[in-house]
C-alpha positions in Angstrom: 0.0 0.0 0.0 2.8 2.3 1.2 4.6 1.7 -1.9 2.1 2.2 -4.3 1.2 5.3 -2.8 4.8 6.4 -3.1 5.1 5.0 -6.6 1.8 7.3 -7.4 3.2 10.3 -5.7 6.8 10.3 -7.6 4.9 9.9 -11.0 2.7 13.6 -10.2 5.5 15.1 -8.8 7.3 14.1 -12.2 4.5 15.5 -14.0 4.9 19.2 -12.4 8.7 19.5 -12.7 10.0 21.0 -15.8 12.1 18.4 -18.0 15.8 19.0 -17.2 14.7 17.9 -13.7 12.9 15.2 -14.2 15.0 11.9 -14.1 12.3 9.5 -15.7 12.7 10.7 -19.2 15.4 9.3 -21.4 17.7 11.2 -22.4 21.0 11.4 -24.9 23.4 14.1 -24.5 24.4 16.2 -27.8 28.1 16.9 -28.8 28.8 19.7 -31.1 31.5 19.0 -33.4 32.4 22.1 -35.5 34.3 24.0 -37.4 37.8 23.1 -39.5 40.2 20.5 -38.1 43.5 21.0 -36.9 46.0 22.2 -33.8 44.2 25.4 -32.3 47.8 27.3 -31.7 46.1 30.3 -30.9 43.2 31.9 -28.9 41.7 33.0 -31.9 41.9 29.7 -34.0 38.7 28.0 -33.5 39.3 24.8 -35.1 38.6 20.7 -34.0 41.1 19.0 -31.7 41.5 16.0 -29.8 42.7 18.6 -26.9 39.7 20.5 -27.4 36.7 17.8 -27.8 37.6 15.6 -25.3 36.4 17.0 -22.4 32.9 17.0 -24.0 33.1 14.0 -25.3 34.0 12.2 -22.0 31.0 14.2 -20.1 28.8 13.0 -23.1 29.3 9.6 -22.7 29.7 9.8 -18.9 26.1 10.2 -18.4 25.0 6.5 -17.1 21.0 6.6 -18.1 22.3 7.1 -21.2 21.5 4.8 -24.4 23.2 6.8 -26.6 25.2 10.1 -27.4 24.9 12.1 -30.8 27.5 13.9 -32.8 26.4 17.2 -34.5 29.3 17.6 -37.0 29.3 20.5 -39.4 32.9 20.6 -40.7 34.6 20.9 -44.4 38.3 18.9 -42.9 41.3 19.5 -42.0 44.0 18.0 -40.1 44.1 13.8 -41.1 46.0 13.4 -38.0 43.8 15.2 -35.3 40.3 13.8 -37.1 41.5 10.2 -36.9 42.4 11.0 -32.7 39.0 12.2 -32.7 37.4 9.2 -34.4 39.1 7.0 -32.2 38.4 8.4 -28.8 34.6 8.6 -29.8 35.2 4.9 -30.9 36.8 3.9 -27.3 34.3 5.3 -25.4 31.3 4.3 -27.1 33.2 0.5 -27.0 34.2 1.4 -23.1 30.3 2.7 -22.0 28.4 0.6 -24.5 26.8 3.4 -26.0 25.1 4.0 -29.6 26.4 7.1 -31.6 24.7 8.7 -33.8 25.8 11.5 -36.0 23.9 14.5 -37.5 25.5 16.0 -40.9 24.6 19.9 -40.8 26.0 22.1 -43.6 29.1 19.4 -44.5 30.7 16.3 -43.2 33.4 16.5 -45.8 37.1 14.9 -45.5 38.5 14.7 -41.9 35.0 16.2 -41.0 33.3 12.6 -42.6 35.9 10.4 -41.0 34.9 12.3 -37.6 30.8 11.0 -38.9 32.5 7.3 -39.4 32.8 7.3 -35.6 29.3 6.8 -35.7 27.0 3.6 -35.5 23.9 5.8 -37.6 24.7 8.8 -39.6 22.3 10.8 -41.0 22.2 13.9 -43.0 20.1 17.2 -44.4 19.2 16.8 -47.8 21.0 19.7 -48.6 24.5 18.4 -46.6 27.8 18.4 -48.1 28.7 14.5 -47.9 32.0 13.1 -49.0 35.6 14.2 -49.8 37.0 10.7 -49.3 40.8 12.3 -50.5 43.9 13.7 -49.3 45.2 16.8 -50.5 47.6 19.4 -50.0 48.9 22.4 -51.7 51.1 25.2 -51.4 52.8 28.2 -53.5 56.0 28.5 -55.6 58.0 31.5 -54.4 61.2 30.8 -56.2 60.9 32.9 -59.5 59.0 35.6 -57.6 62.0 36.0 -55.2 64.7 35.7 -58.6 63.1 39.2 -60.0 63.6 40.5 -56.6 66.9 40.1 -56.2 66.6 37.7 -53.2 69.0 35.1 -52.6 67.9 31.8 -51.0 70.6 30.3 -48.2 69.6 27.2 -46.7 71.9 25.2 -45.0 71.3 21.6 -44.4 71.9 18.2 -42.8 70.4 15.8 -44.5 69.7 15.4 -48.5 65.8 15.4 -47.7 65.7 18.5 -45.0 64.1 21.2 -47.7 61.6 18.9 -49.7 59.2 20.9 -51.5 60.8 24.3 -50.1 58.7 27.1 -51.8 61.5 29.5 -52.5 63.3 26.5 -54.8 62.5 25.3 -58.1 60.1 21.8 -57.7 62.4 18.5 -57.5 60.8 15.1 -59.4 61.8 13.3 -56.8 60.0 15.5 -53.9 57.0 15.1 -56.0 57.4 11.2 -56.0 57.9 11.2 -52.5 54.9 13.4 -51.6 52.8 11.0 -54.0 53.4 7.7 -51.8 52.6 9.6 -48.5 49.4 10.9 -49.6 48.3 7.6 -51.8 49.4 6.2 -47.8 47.3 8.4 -46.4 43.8 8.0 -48.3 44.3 4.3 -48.1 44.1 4.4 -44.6 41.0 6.6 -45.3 39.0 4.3 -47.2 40.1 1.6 -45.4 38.6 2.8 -42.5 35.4 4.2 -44.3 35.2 0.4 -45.7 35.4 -1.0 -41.9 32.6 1.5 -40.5 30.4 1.8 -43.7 30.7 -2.5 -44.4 27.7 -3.9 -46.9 26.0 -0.4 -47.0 28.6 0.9 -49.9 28.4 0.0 -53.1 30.8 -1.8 -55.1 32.0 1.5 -57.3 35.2 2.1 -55.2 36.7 4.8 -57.8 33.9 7.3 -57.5 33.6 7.0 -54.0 37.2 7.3 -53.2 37.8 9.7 -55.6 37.5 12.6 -53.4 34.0 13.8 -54.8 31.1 15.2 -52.5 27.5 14.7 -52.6 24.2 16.5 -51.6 22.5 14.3 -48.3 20.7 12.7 -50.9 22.9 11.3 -53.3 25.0 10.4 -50.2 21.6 8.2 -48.9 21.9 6.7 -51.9 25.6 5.9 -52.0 25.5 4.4 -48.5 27.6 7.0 -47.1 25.0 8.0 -44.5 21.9 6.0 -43.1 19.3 8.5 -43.6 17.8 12.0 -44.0 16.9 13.7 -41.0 17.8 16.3 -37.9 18.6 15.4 -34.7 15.4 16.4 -33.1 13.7 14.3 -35.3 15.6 11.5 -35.4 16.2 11.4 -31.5 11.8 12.0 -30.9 11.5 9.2 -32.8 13.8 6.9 -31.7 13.0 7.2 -28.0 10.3 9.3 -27.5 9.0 12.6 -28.0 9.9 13.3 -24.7 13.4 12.7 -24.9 16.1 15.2 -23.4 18.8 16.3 -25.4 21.0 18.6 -23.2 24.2 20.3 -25.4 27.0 19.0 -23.7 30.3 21.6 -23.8 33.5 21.4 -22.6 35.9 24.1 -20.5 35.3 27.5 -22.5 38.3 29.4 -21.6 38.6 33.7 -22.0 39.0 34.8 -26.0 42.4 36.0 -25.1 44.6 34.3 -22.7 47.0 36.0 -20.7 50.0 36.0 -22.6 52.8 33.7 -20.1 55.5 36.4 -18.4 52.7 39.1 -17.6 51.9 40.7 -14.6 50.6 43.5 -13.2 47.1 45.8 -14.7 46.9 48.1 -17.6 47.8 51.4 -16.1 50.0 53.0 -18.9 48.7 51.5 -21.8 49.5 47.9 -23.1 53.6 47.3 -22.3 55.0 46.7 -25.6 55.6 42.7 -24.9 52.0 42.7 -24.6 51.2 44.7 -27.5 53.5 42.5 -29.6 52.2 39.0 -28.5 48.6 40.1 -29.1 49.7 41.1 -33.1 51.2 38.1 -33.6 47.9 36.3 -32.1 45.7 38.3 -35.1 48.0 37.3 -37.5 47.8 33.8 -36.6 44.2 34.1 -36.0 43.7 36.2 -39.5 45.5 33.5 -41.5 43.8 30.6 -40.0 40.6 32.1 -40.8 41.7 32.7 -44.4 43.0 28.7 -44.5 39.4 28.1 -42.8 37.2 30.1 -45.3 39.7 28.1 -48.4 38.7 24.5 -46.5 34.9 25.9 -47.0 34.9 27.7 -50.6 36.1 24.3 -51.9 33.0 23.2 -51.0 30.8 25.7 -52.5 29.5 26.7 -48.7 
């Protein structure tokens, strides 16, 4: 009797208290994975890490009640190195908490940013998603007959035959081009190997255009098995486990814009000292031309 009437009481009260409170209701927390991919060096460089998503991504899948934790992933690549750390930290602790994962495709998924998606068990996409990039590229400029009609004499001095490969400010050797070839042919077979292992039966069997490093609309990436389905992750969560399911955006530590530069002490009386004045320049110039290697990642996209 006792118990029943406690069992009644607990589901009113339940009823009254707003849903963040309320501990009946399933919930899966929500990851935010955004942005281009690579080493934030500065305070100003917003872009994907390991050392900055793993804090969120350990509080994600930290939460017991749990079934599940979803990705939203909105990102045009990067960085091969730091998206493959991210892929397999969300891989270890979905293996280590037994969780599903689920990722959400917003404006692109696209090179490192897919392989970041592959983490997933479900993926699914907007029809108007950017879907794909399955490549490895890099690129860079030729300064040497720019600096010859300057008058500018290049000195390098080195130890080892190999130490200035693909130096800008010298004519391009054969044999840097060679080598560059095998490292990046190295590089996307790791890629599609591990798109293969994550994607399994769902692909089809037209390797060369999927590998090719060619994008798709959410659609035509249904339809190529690269994602499971069209949808949001309102929509696809709601359905899934209820339309009352709670969906709380998990962040990590969000530190000031601007740091304090190391070596400074003391207040602002007199104006910035001039090795303050100098280390903030140097963090908008960094900032300024990782922006501009930001906005090329997305303009090669079309977005």
């Amino acid at each position: 009797m006792a118990d029943s009437f406690l069992s009644s009481l607990s589901r009113r009260v339940s009823g009254i208290l707003p849903k963040a409170w309320r501990r009946d209701l399933p919930v899966v927390p929500v990851v935010r994975l955004s942005g281009a991919i690579g080493m934030q060096t500065t305070p100003f460089a917003r872009s994907l890490s390991l050392a900055g998503t793993a804090q969120a991504l350990d509080k994600a899948f930290a939460v017991k009640s749990a079934p599940a934790v979803a990705l939203l992933i909105n990102s045009p690549g990067g960085s091969p190195v730091q998206s493959h750390l991210i892929f397999r930290r969300i891989r270890a602790l979905a293996q280590e908490k037994e969780k599903h994962v689920f990722a959400f495709v917003e404006d692109a998924a696209a090179s490192g940013g897919y392989m970041i998606a592959c983490a997933a068990d479900e993926i699914f996409a907007d029809p108007c998603s950017i879907v794909g990039s399955i490549g490895v590229v890099t690129a860079g400029f030729g300064f040497d007959k720019a600096i010859e009609k300057l008058g500018v004499e290049r000195r390098v001095y080195t130890a080892g035959t190999r130490k200035v490969t693909l130096d800008p400010f010298r004519p391009t050797r054969p044999e840097d081009v060679e080598r560059l070839d095998v490292l990046l042919k190295e590089l996307h077979t790791v890629f599609v190997d591990l798109v293969r292992s994550r994607r399994g039966d769902a692909l089809p069997a037209d390797d060369e255009t999927l590998f090719s490093g060619e994008f798709w609309l959410g659609t035509q990436a249904a339809g190529l098995g690269l994602v499971d389905g069209l949808g949001d992750v309102r929509s696809i969560l709601k359905a899934r486990y209820g339309e009352e399911v709670r969906m709380p955006l998990v962040q990590g530590a969000s530190g000031f814009l601007l740091r304090r530069p190391s070596g400074f002490s003391g207040g602002f009386s007199g104006g910035l000292s001039g090795a303050l004045a100098g280390t903030l320049a140097a963090q908008a110039v960094d900032g300024a031309m990782a922006a501009a290697e930001e906005r090329a990642l997305w303009s090669r996209l079309g977005l």
